[in-house]
TINU-71940 format. One record per atom (N, C-alpha, C): residue number from 1; atom name; residue in one letter; y, x, z. Coordinates in nm, 4 decimals, always signed. Layout:
TINU-71940
SITE  voza  zafi  kolti        py        px        pz
SITE   NUM    CA      A         Y         X         Z
...
This chain:
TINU-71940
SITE  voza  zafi  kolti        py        px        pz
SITE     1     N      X   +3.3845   +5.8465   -4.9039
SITE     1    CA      X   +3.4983   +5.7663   -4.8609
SITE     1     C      X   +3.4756   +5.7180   -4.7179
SITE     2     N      X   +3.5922   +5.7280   -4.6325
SITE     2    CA      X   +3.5648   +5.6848   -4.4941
SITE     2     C      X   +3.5236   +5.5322   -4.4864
SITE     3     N      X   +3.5531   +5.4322   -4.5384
SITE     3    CA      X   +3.4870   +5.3125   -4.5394
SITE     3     C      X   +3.3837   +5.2866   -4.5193
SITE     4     N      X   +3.3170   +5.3703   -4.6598
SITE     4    CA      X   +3.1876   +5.3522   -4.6754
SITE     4     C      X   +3.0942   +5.4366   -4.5524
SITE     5     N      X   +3.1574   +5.5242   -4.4841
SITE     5    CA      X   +3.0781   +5.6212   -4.3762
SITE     5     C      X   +3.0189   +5.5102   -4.2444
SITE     6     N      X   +3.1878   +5.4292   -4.2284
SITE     6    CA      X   +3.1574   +5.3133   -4.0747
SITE     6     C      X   +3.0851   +5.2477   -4.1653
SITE     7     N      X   +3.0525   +5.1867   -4.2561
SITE     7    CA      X   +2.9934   +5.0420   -4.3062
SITE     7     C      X   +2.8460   +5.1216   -4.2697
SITE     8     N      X   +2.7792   +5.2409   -4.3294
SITE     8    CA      X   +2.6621   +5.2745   -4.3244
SITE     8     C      X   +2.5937   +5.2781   -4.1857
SITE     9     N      X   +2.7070   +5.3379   -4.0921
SITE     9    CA      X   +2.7436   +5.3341   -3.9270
SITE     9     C      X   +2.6519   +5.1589   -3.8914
SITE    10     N      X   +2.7338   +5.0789   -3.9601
SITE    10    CA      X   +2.7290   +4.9350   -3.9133
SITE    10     C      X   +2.5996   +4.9162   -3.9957
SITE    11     N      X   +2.5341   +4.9302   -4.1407
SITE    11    CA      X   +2.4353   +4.9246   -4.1552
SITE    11     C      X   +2.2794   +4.9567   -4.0855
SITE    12     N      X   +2.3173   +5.0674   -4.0246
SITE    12    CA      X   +2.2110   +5.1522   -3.9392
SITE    12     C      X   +2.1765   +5.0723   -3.7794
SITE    13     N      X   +2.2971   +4.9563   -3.7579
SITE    13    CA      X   +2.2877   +4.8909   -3.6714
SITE    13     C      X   +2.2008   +4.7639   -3.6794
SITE    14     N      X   +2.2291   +4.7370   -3.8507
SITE    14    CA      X   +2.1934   +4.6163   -3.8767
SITE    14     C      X   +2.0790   +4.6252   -3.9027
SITE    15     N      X   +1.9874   +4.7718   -3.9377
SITE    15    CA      X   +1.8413   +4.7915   -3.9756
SITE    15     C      X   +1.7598   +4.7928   -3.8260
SITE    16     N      X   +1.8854   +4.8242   -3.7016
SITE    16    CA      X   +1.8052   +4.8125   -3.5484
SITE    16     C      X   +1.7525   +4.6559   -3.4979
SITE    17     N      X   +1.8223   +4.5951   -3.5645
SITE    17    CA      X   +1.8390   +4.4657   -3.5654
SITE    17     C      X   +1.7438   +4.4055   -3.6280
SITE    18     N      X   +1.7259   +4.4073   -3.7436
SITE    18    CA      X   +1.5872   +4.3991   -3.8635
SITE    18     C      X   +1.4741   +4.4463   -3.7385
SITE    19     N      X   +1.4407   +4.5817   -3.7072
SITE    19    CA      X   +1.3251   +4.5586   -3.6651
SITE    19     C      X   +1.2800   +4.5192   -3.5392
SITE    20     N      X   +1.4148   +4.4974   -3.4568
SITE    20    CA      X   +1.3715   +4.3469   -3.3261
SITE    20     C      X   +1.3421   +4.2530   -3.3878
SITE    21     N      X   +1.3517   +4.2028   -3.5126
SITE    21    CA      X   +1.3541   +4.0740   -3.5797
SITE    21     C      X   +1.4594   +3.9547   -3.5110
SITE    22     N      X   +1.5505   +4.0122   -3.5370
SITE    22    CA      X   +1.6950   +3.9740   -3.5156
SITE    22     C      X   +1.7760   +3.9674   -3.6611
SITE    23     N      X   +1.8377   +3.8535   -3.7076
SITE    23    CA      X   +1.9643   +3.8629   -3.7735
SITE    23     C      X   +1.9895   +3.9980   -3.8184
SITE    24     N      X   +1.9584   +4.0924   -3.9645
SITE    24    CA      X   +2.0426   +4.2073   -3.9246
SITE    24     C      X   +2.1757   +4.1728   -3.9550
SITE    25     N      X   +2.2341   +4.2218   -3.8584
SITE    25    CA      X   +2.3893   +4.2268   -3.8733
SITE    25     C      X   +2.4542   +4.3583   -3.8078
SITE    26     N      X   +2.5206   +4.4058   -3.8376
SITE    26    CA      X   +2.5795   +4.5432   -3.7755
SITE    26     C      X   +2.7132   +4.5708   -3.7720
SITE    27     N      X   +2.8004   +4.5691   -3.6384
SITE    27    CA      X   +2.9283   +4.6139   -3.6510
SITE    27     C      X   +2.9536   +4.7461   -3.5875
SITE    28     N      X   +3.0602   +4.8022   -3.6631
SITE    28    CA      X   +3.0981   +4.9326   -3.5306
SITE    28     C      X   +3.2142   +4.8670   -3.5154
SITE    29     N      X   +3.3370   +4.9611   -3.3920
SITE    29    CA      X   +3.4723   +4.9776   -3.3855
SITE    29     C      X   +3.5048   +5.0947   -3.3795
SITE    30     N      X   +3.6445   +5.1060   -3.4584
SITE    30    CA      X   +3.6804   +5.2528   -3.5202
SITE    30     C      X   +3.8148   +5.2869   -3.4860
SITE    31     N      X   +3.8158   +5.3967   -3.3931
SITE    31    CA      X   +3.9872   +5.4338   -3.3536
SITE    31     C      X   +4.0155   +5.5156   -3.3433
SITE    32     N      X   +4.0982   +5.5545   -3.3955
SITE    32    CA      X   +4.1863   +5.6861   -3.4739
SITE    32     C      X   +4.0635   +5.7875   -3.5572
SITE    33     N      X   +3.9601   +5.6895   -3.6224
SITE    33    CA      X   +3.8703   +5.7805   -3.6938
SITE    33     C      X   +3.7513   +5.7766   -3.6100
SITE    34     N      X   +3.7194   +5.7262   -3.5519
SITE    34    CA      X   +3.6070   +5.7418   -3.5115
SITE    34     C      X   +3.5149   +5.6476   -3.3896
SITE    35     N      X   +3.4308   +5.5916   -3.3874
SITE    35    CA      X   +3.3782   +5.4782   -3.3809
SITE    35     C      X   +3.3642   +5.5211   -3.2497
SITE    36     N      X   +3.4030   +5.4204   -3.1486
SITE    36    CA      X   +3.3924   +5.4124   -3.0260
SITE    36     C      X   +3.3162   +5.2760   -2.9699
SITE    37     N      X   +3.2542   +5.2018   -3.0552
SITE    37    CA      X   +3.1572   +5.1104   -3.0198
SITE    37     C      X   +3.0390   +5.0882   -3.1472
SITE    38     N      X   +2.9759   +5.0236   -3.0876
SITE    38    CA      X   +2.8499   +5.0146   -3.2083
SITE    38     C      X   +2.7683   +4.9026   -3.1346
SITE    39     N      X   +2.7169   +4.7896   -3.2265
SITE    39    CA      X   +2.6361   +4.6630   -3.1634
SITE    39     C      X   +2.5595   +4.6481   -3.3445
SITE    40     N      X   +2.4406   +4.5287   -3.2249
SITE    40    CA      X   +2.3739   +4.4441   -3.3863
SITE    40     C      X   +2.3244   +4.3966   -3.2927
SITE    41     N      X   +2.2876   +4.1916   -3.3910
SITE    41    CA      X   +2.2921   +4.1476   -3.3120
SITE    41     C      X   +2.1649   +4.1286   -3.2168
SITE    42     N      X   +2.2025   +4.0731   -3.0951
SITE    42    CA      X   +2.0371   +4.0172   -3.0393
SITE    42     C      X   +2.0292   +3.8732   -2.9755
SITE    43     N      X   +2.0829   +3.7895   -2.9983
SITE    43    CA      X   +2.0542   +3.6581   -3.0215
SITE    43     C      X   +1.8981   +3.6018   -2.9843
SITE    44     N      X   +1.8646   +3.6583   -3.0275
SITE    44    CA      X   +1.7024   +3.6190   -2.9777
SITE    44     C      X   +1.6549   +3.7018   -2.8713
SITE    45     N      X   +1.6922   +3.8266   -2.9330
SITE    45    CA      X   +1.6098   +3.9033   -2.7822
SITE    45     C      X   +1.6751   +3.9004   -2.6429
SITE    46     N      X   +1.8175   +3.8440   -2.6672
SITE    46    CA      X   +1.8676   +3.7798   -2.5087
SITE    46     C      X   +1.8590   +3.6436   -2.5179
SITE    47     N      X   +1.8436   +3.6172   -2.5394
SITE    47    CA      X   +1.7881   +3.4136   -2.6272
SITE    47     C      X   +1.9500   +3.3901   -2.5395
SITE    48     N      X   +2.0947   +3.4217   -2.5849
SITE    48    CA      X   +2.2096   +3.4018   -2.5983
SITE    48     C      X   +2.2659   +3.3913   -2.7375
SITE    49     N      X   +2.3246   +3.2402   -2.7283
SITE    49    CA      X   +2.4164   +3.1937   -2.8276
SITE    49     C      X   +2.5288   +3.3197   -2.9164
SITE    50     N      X   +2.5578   +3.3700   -2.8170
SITE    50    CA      X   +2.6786   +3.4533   -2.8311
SITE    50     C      X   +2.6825   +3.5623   -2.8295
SITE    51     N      X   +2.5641   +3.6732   -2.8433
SITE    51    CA      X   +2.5627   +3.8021   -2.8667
SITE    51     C      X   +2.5616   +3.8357   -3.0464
SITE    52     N      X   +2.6209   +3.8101   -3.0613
SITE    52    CA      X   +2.6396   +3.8415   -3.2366
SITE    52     C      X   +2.6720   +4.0104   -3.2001
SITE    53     N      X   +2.6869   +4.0791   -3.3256
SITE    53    CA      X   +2.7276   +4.1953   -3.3483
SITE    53     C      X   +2.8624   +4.2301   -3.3029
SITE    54     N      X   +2.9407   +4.1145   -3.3594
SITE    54    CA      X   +3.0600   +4.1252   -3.3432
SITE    54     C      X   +3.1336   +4.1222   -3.1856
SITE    55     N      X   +3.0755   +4.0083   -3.1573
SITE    55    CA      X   +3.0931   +4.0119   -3.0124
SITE    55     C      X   +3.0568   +4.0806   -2.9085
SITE    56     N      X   +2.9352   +4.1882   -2.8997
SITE    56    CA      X   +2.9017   +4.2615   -2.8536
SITE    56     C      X   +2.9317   +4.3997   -2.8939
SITE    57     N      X   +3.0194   +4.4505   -2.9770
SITE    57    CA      X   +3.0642   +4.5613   -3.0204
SITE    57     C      X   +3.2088   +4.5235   -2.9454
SITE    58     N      X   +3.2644   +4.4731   -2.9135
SITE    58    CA      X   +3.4300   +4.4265   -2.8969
SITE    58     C      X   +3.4281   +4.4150   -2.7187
SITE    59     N      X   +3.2609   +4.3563   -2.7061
SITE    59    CA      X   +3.2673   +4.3747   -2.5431
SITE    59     C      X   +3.2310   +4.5385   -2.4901
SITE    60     N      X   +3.1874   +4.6229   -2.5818
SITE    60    CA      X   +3.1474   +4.7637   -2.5540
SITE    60     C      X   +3.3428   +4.8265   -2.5611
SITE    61     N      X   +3.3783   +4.8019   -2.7193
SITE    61    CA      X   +3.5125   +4.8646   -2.6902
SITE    61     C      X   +3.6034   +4.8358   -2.5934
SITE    62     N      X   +3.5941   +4.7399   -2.5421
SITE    62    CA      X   +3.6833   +4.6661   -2.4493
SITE    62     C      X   +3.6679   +4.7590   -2.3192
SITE    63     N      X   +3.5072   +4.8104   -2.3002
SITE    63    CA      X   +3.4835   +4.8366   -2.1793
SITE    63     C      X   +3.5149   +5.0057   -2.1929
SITE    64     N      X   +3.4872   +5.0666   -2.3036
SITE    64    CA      X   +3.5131   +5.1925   -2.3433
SITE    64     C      X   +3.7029   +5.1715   -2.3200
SITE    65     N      X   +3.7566   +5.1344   -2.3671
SITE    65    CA      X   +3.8920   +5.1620   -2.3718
SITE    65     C      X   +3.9794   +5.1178   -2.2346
SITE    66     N      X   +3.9065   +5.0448   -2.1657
SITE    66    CA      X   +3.9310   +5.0027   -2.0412
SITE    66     C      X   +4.0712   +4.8624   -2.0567
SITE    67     N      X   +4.0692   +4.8080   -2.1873
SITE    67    CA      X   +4.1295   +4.7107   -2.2166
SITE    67     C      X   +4.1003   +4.6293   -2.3050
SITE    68     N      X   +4.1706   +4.4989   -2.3166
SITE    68    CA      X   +4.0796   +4.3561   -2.4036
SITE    68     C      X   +4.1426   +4.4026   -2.5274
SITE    69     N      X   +4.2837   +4.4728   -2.5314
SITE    69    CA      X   +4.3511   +4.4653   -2.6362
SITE    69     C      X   +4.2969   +4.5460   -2.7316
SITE    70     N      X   +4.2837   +4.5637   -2.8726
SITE    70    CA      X   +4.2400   +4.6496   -2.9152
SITE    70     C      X   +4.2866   +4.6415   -3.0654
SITE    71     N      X   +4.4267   +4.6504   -3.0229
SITE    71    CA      X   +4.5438   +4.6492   -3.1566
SITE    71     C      X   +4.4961   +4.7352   -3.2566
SITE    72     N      X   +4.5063   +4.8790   -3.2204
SITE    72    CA      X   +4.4481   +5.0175   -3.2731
SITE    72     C      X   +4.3497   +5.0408   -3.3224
SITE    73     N      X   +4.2687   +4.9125   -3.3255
SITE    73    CA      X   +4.0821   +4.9077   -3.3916
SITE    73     C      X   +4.1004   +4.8573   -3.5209
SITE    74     N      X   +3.9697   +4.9396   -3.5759
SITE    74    CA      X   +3.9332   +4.8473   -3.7279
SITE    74     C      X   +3.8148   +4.8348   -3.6433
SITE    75     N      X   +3.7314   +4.7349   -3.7221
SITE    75    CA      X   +3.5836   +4.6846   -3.7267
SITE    75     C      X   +3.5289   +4.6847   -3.8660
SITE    76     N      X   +3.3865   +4.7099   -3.8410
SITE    76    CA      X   +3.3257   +4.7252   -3.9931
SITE    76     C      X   +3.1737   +4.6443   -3.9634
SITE    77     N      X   +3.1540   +4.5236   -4.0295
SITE    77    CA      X   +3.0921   +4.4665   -4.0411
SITE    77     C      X   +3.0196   +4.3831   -4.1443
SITE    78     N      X   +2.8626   +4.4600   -4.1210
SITE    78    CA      X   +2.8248   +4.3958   -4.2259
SITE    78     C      X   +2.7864   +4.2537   -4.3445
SITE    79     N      X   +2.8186   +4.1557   -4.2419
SITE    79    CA      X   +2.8364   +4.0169   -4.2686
SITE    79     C      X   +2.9522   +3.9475   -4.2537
SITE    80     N      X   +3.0025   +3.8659   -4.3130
SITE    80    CA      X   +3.1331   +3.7933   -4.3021
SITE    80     C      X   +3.1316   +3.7166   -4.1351
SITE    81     N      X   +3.1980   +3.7326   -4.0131
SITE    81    CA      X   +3.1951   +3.6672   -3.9385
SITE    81     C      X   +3.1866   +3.5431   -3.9078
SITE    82     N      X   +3.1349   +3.4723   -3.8192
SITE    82    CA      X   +3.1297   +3.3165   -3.8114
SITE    82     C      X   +3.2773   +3.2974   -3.7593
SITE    83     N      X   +3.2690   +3.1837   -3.7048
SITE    83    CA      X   +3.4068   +3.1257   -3.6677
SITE    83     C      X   +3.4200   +3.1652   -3.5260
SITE    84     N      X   +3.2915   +3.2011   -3.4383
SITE    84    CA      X   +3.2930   +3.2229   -3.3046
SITE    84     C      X   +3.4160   +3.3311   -3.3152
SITE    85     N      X   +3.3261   +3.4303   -3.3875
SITE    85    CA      X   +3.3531   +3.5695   -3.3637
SITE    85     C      X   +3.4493   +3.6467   -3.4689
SITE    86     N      X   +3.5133   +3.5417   -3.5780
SITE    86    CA      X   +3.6433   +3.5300   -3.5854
SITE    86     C      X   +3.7502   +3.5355   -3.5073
SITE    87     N      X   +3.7288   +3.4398   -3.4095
SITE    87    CA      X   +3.8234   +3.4080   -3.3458
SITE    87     C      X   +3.8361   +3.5044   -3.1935
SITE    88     N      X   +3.6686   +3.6012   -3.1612
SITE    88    CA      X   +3.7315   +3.6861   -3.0447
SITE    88     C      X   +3.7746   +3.8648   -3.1457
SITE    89     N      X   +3.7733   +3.8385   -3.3556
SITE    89    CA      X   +3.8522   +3.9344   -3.3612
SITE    89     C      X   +4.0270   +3.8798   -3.3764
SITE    90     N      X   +4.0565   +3.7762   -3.3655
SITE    90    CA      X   +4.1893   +3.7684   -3.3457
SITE    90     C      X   +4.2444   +3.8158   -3.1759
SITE    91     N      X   +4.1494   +3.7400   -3.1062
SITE    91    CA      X   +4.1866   +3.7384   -2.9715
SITE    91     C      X   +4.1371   +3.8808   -2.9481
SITE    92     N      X   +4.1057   +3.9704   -2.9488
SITE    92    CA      X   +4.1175   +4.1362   -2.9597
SITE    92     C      X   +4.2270   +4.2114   -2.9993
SITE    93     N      X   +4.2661   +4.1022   -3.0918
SITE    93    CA      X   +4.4345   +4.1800   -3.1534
SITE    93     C      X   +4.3729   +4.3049   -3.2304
SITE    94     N      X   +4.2175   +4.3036   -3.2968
SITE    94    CA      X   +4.1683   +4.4348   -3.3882
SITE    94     C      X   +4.2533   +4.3944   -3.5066
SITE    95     N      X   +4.2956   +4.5495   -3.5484
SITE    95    CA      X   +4.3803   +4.5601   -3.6357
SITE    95     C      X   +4.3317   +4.5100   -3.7876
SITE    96     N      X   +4.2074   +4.5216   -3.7924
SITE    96    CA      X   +4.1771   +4.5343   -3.9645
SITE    96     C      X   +4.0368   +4.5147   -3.9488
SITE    97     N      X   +4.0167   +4.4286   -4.0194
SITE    97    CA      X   +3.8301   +4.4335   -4.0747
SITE    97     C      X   +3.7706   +4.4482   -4.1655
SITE    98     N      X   +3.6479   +4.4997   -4.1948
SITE    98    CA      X   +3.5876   +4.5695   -4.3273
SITE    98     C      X   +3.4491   +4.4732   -4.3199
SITE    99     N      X   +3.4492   +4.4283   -4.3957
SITE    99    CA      X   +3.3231   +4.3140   -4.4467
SITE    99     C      X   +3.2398   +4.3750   -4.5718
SITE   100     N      X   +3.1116   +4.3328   -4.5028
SITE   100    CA      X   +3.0006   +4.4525   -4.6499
SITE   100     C      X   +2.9737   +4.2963   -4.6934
SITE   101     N      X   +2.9383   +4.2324   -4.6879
SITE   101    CA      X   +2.9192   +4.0988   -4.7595
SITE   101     C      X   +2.9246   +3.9652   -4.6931
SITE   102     N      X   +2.9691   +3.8968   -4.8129
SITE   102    CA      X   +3.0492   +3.7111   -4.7676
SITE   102     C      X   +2.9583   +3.5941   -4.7614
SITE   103     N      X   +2.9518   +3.5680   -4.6194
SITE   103    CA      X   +2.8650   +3.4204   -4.6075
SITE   103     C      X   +2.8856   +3.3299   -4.6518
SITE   104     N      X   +2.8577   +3.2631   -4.7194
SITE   104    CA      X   +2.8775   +3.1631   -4.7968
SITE   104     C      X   +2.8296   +3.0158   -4.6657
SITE   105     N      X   +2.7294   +3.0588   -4.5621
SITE   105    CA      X   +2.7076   +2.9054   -4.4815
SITE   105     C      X   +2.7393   +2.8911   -4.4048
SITE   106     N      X   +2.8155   +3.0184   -4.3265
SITE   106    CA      X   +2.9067   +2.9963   -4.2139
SITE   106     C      X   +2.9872   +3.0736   -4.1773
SITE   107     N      X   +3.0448   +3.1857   -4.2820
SITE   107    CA      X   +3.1606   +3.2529   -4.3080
SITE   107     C      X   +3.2937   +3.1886   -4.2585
SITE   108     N      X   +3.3747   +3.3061   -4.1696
SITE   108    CA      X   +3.5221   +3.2273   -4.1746
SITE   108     C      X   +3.6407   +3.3301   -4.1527
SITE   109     N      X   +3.6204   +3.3591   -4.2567
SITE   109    CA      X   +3.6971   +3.4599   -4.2915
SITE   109     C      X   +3.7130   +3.5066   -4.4807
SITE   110     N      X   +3.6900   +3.3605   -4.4677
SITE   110    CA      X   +3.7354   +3.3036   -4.6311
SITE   110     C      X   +3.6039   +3.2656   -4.7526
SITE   111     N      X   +3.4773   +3.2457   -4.7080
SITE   111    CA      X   +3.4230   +3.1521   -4.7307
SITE   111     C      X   +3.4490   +3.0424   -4.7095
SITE   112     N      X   +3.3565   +2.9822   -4.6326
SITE   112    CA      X   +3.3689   +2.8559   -4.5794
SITE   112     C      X   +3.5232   +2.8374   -4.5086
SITE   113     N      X   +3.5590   +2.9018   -4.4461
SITE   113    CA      X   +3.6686   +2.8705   -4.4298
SITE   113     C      X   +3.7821   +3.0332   -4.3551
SITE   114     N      X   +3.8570   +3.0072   -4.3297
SITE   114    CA      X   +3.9842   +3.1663   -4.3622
SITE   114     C      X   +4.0541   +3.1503   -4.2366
SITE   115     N      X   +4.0016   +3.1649   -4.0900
SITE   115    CA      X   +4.0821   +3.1772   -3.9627
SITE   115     C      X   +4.1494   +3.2471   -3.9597
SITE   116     N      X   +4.1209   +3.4049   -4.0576
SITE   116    CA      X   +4.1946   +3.4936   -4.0396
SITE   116     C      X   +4.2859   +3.5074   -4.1509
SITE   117     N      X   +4.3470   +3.3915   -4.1924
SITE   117    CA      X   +4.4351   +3.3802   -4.3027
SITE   117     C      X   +4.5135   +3.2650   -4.3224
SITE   118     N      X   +4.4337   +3.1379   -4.2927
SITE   118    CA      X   +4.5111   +3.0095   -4.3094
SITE   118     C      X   +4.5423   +2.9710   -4.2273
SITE   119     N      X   +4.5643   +3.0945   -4.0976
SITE   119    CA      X   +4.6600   +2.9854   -3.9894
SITE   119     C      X   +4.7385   +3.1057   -3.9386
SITE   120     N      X   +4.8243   +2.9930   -3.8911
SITE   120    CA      X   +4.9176   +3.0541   -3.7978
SITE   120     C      X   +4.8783   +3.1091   -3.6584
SITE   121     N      X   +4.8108   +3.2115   -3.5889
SITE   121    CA      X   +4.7956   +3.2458   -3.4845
SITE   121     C      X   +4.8867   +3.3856   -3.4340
SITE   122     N      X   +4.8642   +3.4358   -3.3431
SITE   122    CA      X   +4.9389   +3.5363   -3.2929
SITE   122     C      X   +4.9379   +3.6334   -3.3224
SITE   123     N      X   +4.8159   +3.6546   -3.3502
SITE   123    CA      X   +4.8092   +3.8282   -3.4096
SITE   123     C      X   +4.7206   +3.7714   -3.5870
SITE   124     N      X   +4.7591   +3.8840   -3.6141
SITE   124    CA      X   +4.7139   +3.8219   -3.7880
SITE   124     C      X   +4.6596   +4.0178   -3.7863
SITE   125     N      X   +4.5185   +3.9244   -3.8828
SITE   125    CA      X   +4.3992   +4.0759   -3.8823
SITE   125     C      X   +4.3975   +4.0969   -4.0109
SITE   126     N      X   +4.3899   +4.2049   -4.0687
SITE   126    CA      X   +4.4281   +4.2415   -4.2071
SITE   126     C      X   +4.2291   +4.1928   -4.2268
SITE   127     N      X   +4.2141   +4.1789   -4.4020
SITE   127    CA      X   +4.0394   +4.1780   -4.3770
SITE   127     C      X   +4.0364   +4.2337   -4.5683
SITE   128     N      X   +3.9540   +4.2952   -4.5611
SITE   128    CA      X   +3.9037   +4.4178   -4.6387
SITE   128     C      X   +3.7715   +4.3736   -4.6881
SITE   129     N      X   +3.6979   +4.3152   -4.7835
SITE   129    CA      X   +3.6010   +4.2629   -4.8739
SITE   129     C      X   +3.5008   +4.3715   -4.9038
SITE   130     N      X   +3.3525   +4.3691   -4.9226
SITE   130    CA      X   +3.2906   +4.3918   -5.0349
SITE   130     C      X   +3.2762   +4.5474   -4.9982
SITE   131     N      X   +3.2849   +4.6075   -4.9124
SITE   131    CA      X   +3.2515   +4.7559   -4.8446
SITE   131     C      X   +3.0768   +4.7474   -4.8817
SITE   132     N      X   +3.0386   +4.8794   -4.8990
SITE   132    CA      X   +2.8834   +4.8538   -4.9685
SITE   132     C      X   +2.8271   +4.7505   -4.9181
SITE   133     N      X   +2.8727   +4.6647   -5.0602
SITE   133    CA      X   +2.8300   +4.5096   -5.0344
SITE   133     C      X   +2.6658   +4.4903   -5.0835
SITE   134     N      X   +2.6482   +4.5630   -5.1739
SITE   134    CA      X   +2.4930   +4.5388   -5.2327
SITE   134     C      X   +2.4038   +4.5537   -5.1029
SITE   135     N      X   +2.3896   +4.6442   -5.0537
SITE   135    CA      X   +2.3117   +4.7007   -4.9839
SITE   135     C      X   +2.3561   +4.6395   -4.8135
SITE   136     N      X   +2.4308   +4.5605   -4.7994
SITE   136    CA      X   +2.4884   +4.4487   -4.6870
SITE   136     C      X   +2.4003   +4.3568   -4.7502
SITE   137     N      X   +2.3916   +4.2976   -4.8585
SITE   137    CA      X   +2.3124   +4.2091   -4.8786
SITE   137     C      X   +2.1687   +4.1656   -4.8917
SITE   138     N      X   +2.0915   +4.3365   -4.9667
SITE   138    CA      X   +2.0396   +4.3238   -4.9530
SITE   138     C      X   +1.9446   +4.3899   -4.7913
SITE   139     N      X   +1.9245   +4.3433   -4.7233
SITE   139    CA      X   +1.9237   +4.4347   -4.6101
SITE   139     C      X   +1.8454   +4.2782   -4.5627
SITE   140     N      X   +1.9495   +4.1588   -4.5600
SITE   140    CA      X   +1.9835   +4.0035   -4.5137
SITE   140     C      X   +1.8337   +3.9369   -4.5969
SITE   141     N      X   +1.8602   +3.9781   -4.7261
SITE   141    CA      X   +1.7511   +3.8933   -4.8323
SITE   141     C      X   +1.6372   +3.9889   -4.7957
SITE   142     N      X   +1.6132   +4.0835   -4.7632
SITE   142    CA      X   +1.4748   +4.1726   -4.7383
SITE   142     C      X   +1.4508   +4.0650   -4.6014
SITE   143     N      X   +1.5313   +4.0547   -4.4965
SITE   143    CA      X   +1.4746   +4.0057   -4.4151
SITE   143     C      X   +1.4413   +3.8412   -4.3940
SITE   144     N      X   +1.4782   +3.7999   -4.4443
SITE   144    CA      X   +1.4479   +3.6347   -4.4691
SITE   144     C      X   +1.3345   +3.6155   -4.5713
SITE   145     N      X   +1.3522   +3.6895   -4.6711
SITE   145    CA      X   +1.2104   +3.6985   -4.7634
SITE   145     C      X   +1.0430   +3.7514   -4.6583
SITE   146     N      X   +1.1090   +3.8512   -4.5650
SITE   146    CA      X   +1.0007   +3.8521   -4.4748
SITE   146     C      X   +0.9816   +3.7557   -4.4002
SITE   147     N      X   +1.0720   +3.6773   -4.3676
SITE   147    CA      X   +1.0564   +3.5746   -4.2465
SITE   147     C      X   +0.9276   +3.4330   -4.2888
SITE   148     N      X   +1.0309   +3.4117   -4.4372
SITE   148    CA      X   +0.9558   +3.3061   -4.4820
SITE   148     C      X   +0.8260   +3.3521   -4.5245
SITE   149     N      X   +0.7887   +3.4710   -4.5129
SITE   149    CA      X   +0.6610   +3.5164   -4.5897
SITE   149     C      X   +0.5577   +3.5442   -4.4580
SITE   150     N      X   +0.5600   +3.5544   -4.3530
SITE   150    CA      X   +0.5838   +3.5570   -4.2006
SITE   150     C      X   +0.4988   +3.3724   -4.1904
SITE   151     N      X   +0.6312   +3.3110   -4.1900
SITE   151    CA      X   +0.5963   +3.1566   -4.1777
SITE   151     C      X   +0.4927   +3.1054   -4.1977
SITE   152     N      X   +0.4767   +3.1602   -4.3709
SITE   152    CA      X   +0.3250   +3.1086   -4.4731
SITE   152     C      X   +0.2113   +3.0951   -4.3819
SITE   153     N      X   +0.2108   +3.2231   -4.3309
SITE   153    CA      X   +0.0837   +3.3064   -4.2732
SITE   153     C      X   +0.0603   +3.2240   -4.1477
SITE   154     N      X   +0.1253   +3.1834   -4.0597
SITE   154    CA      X   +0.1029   +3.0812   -3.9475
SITE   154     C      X   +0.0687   +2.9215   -3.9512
């Protein structure tokens, strides 16, 4: 199934990510079939607030397509977005998003809270749940189980 092809796409990002020891998180962007950006995040390894996956896949398509708009995009991402990066997939105008699994501590995109649903903004982003969610998850718990196991040892 094509879903599941970008999510693995965005997984493979999120395992680049794992071994900077970064957040794995992994997004692509996908237009007319075929992924014209790819990020995960690095937050630490640019010690920037704001390089999430998301946001750095949207600044690659932006620059690939030679525009901010990016009506014509899906995104496939393996974690539920924060609220940052919620809000630059509204302000992208990306058409649709594919989520491999839901944050429960700072999700907003209907965890914790639904930017891309309970409000009124300008462009409204379709959002798509639970894309190989097991393996989105576990990917997150492999790496925090290392972290804290990491910690012990220091």
């Amino acid at each position: 199934m094509e879903k599941e092809k970008f999510m693995r796409q965005a997984l493979k990002e999120a395992q680049k990510a794992f071994e900077k020891e970064e957040v794995p998180i992994g997004a692509v962007i996908v237009k007319d079939g075929k992924v014209i950006a790819r990020a995960h995040n690095l937050k630490e390894t640019k010690k920037n607030t704001v390089c999430h996956a998301e946001i750095l896949a949207i600044q690659k398509a932006s620059k690939k397509l030679d525009a901010w708009r990016l009506q014509d995009c899906e995104m496939y991402t393996t974690l539920e977005p924060c609220s940052m990066c919620a809000g630059a997939i509204i302000n992208s105008r990306i058409k649709k998003i594919y989520i491999g699994t839901m944050d429960e501590k700072t999700g907003a995109c209907g965890s914790v809270l639904n930017l891309l649903g309970d409000y009124k903004f300008n462009h409204e982003v379709e959002v798509e749940t639970g894309i190989l969610e097991e393996e989105c998850r576990n990917i997150l718990q492999e790496f925090f189980k290392k972290l804290r196991k990491n910690r012990r040892k220091d």
